[in-house]
C-alpha positions in Angstrom: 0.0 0.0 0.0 1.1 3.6 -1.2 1.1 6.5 1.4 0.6 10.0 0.5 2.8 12.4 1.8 2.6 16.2 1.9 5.7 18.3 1.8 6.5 22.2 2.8 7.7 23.6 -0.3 8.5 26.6 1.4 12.0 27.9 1.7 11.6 28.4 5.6 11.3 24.8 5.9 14.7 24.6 5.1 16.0 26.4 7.3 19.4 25.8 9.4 20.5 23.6 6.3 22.7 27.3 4.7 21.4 26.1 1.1 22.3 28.4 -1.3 18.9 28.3 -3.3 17.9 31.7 -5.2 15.4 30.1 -7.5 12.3 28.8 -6.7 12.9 25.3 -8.9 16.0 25.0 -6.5 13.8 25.8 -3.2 11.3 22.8 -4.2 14.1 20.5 -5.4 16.0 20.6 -2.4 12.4 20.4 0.1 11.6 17.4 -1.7 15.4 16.1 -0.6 15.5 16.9 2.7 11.7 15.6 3.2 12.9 12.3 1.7 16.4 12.6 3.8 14.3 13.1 7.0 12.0 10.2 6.4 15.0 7.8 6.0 16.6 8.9 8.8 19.2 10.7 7.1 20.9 13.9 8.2 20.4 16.8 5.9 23.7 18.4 6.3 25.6 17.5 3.5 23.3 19.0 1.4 25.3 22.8 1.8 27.9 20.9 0.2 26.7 19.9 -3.0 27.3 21.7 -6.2 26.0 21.2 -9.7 27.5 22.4 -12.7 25.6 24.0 -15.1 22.6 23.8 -13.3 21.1 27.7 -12.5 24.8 28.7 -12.2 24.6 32.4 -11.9 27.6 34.9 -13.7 28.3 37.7 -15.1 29.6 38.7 -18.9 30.2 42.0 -20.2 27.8 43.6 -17.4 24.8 41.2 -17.9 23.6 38.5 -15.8 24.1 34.9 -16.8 22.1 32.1 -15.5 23.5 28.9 -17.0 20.6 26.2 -16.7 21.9 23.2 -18.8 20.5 20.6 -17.7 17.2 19.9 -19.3 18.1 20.7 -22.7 17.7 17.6 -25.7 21.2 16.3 -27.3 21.3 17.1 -30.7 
């Protein structure tokens, strides 16, 4: 049998974890993580540690923000 389970997908639910998370697809990304980490038993605090690539990675170029989101995008 299946449970349902709600999760806070609010960013003050994760706080005391210092994600870096400006985007909101990060925000809900890393509460459904720490909701599954919880569950299991499993602490949360390696999660300040972990770094994606490419993945809404912020820069700047000639002046202009850059945010580098490559990780949904079709091979071609």
């Amino acid at each position: 049998m299946a449970h349902l389970t709600f999760i806070n997908m609010l960013r003050r639910s994760l706080e005391g974890l210092e994600l870096q998370t400006p985007y909101k697809v990060q925000v809900e990304n890393a509460c459904l993580a720490a909701a599954v980490l919880r569950h299991l038993n499993v602490s949360c605090s390696g999660m300040k540690d972990f770094y994606w690539p490419c993945r809404m990675e912020a820069f700047h170029l000639d002046g202009s923000l850059v945010v580098l989101d490559g990780c949904h995008n079709e091979d071609r």
